[in-house]
C-alpha positions in Angstrom: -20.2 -40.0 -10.4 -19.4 -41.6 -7.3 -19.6 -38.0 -5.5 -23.2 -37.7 -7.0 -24.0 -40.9 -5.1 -22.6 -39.0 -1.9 -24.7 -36.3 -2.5 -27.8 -38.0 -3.8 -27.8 -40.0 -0.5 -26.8 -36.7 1.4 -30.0 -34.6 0.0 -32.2 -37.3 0.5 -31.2 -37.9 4.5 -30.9 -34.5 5.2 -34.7 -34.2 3.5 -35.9 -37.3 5.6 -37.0 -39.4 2.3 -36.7 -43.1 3.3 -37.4 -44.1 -0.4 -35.5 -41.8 -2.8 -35.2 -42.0 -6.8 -32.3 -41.8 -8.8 -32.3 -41.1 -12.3 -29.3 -39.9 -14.8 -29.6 -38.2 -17.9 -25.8 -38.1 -18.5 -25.9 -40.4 -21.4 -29.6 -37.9 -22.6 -27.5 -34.9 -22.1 -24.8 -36.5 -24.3 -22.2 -37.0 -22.4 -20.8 -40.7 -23.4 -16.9 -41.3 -22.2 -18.6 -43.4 -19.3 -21.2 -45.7 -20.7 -24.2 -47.0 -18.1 -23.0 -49.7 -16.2 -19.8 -47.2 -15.3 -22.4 -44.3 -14.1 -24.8 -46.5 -12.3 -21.4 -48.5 -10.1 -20.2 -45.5 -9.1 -23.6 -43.7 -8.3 -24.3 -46.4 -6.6 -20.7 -47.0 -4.8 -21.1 -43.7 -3.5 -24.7 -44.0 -2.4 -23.4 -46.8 0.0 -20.4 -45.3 1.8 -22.7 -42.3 2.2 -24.9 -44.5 3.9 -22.6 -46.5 5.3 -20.4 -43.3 6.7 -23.7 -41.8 7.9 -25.0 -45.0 9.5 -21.9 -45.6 11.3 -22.0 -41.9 12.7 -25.4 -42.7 13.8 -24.6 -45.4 15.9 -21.3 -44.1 17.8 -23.5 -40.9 18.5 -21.8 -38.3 16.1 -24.6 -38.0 13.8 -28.5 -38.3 13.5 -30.8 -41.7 12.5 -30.8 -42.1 9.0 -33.8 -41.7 6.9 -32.7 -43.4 3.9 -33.7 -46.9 3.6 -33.2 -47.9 -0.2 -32.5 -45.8 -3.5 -34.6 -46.6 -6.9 -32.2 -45.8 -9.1 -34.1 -45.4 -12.7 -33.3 -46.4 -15.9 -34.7 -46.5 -19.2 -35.3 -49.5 -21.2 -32.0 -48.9 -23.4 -30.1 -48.8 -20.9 -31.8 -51.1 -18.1 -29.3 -54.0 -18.5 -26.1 -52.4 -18.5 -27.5 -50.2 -15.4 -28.4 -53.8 -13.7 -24.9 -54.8 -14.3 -23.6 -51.8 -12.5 -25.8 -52.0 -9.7 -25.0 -55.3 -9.4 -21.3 -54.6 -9.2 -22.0 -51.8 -6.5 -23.6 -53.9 -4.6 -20.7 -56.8 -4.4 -18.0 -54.3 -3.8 -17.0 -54.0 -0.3 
């Protein structure tokens, strides 16, 4: 999961969207060893360091400005609280 965050973020900059979307169907497909909170921290986790990796590149001159300014990451109404959860625990990790 967290290398679908990588790659998310990677399509996204490479396509110069500033405001992309994000939404699984892992747990729709039925895949369910990783329940939503799980899926959306590591999306999520690797989102960042993408952006993070690609931002730093940026600004020591190895790599281009970055597109990407936020990710919507979706999620149904079954699942929105445990997603929240995981976001939130992305976004404290450092």
């Amino acid at each position: 999961m967290n290398h679908i965050g990588r790659l998310a973020f990677e399509i996204a900059n490479g396509s110069g969207v500033a405001h992309p979307y994000f939404a699984p169907t892992m747990l729709d497909g039925g895949a369910t060893r990783y329940g939503s909170q799980e899926i959306a921290a590591e999306v999520v986790m690797g989102f960042r360091e993408a952006w993070r990796d690609a931002t730093t590149a940026w600004h020591e001159g190895r790599g281009r400005p970055v597109a990407v300014r936020d990710l919507v990451y979706l999620a149904g109404p079954d699942h929105a609280r445990d997603t929240r959860q995981g976001v939130e625990r992305a976004m404290g990790s450092e």
